[in-house]
C-alpha positions in Angstrom: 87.5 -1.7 -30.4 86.4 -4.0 -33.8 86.7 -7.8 -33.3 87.0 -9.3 -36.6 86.3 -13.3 -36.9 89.0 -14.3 -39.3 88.1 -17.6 -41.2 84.7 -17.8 -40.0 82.2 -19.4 -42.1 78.5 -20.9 -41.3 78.2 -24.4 -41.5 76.6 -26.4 -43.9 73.5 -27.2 -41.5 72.6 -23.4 -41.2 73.4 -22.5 -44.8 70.9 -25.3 -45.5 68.4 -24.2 -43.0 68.3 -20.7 -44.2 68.1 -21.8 -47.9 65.4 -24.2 -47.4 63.1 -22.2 -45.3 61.1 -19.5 -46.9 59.9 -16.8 -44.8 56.9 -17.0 -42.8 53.6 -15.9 -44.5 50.4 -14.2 -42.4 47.8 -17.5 -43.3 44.5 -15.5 -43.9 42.4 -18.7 -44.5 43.1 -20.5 -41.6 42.8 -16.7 -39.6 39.2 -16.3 -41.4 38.2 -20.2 -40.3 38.9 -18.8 -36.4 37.5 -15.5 -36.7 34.2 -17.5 -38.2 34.3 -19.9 -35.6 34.4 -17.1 -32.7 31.8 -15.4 -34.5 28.9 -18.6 -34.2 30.6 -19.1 -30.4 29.2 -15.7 -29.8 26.2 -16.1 -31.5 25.0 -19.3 -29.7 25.9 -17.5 -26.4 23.9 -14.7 -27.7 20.8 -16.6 -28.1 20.9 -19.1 -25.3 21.1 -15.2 -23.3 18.2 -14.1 -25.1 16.1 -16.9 -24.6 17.0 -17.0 -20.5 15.7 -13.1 -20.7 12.6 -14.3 -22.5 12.0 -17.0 -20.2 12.5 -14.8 -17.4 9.9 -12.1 -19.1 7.0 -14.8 -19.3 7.5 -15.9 -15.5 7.2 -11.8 -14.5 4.3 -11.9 -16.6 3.0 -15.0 -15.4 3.2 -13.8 -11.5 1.9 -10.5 -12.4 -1.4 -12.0 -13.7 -1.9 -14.4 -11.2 -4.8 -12.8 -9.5 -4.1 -11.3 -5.5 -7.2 -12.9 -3.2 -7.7 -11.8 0.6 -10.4 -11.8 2.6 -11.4 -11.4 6.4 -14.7 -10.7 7.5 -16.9 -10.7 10.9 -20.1 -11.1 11.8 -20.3 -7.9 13.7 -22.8 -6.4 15.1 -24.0 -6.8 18.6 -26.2 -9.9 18.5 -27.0 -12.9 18.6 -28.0 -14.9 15.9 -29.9 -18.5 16.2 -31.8 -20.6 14.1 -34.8 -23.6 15.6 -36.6 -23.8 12.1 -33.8 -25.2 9.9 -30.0 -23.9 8.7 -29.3 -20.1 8.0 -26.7 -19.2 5.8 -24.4 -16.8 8.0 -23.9 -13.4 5.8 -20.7 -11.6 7.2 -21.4 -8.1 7.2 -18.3 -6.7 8.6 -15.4 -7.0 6.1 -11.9 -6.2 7.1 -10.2 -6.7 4.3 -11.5 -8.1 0.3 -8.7 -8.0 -2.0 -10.1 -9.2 -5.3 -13.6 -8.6 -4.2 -14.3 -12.1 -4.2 -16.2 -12.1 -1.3 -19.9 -10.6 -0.9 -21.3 -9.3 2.0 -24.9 -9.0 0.4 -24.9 -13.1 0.4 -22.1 -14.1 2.8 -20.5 -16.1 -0.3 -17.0 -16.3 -1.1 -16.3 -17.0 -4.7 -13.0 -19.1 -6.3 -11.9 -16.6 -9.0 -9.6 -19.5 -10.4 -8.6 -22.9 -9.8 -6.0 -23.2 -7.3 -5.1 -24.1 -3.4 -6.6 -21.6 -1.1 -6.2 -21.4 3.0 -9.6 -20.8 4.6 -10.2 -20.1 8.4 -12.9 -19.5 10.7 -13.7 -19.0 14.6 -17.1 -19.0 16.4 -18.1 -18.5 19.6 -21.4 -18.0 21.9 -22.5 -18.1 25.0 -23.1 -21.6 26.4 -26.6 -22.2 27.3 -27.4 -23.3 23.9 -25.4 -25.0 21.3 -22.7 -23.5 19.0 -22.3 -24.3 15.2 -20.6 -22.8 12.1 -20.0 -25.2 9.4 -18.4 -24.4 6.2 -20.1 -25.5 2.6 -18.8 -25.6 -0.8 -21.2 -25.2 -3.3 -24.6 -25.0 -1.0 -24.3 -29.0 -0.7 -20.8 -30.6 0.2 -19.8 -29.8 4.0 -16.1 -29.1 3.8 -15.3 -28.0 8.1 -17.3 -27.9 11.0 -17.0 -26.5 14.2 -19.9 -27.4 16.9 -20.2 -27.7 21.1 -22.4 -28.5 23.4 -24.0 -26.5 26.2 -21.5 -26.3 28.7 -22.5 -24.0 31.4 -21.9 -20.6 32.3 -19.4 -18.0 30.2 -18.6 -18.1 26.4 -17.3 -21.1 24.1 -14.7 -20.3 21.2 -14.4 -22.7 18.3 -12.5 -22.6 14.9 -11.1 -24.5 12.5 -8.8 -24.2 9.0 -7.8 -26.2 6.1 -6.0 -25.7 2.4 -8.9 -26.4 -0.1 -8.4 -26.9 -3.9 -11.0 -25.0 -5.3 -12.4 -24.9 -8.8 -13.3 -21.6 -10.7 -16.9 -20.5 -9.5 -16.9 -22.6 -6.5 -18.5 -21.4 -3.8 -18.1 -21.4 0.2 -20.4 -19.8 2.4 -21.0 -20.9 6.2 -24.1 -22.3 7.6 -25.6 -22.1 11.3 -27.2 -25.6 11.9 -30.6 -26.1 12.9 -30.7 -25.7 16.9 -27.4 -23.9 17.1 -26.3 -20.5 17.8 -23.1 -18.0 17.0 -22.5 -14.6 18.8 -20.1 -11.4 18.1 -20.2 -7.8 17.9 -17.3 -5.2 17.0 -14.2 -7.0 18.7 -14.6 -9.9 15.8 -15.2 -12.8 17.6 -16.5 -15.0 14.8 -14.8 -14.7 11.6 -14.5 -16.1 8.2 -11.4 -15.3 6.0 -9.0 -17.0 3.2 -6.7 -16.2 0.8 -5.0 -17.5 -2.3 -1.6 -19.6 -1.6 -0.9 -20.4 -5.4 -2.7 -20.8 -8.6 -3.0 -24.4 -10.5 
C-alpha cells in the first residue's frame, strides 16, 4: 500500500536550516593538536617510568655492595687463662662463623670494614675463686663494655654484655683480660665474642 502526502511542503525553518548548514568536514588540525598532545602525555609517563626503574636499579646496586659482616668466635680450648703481671689481649681462636673475614684469629682483633652501626656481644665465665674480667676496647685505648665479678665461692660465674657501636672504617675492637682477673671455656663455647653489621652509614 503507497501513502502519498498531498500538499506537503517543508517549512521555511528547515528549508533554511538545510540551506544554511554545510556539511560537516573531518577537522584534521584540531585532530593533529590531540594526537600531539597524547603523544607528550605518553612520553612524560614514559620517562617518569624510566627514571622509577633507574632509581630502583641504583638501590639493588646499592644493597648488593653493602658489604655482609658476621662473626662469632670462642675462646675454646680447655683452659684457663689468667693474667697477675698486667692486661692480655684475649685472641679467640675458635671461630664459628667470619663472613667478611673481618675478624682474625692470629690477633683476636675484629676490624670495621666500613663506617656504619654494628651489634657486638660477648659472654665470660670462670670459676669463682678468683676474679672474672672481659672488657671490650676500641682501638687498643678507649674501653667501650665491661663485664667483671668478684670471687663468689664455689661453682662457675657467667657474665656478658652487648651494645650497637658506630664504628669508623679501620676501627678496631679486641677484648682485654684485666690485670688480676681470669676467663675460662673449652669446646661447649662458654666465652664468646661476636658482631655483625646492622646497616652501613
Amino acid at each position: 500500500m503507497q501513502v502519498f502526502l498531498i500538499g506537503w511542503q517543508p517549512s521555511l525553518k528547515v528549508m533554511n536550516k538545510l540551506v544554511d548548514e554545510p556539511p560537516t568536514e573531518f577537522d584534521v588540525e584540531a585532530e593533529l593538536k590531540t594526537l600531539q598532545a597524547s603523544l607528550t602525555q605518553l612520553q612524560t609517563e614514559n620517562l617518569s617510568v624510566k627514571e622509577r626503574l633507574e632509581s630502583t636499579e641504583r638501590e639493588l646496586k646499592a644493597m648488593r655492595d653493602v658489604p655482609k659482616v658476621a662473626f662469632a668466635v670462642s675462646l675454646g680450648g680447655n683452659g684457663l687463662q689468667k693474667t697477675t703481671s698486667g692486661s692480655k689481649t684475649l685472641v679467640y681462636k675458635d671461630v664459628l662463623t667470619n663472613i667478611g673475614q673481618a675478624y682474625s684469629s692470629e690477633t683476636g682483633v675484629f676490624t670495621a670494614p666500613v663506617r656504619g652501626v654494628y651489634y657486638i656481644r660477648f659472654t665470660a665465665n670462670s670459676p669463682t675463686d678468683f676474679p672474672m674480667s672481659a672488657v671490650l676496647y676500641k682501638n687498643d685505648a678507649e674501653i667501650q663494655l665491661i663485664v667483671h665479678e668478684q670471687p663468689s665461692g664455689e661453682g662457675s660465674d657467667t657474665a656478658s654484655n652487648g651494645a650497637t657501636l658506630l664504628l669508623e672504617e679501620g676501627d678496631k675492637l679486641s677484648l682485654q683480660l684485666w690485670l688480676n682477673t681470669q676467663i675460662w671455656d673449652n669446646s661447649n663455647h662458654h666465652s664468646t665474642f661476636s658482631g655483625f653489621l646492622l646497616f652501613p652509614m
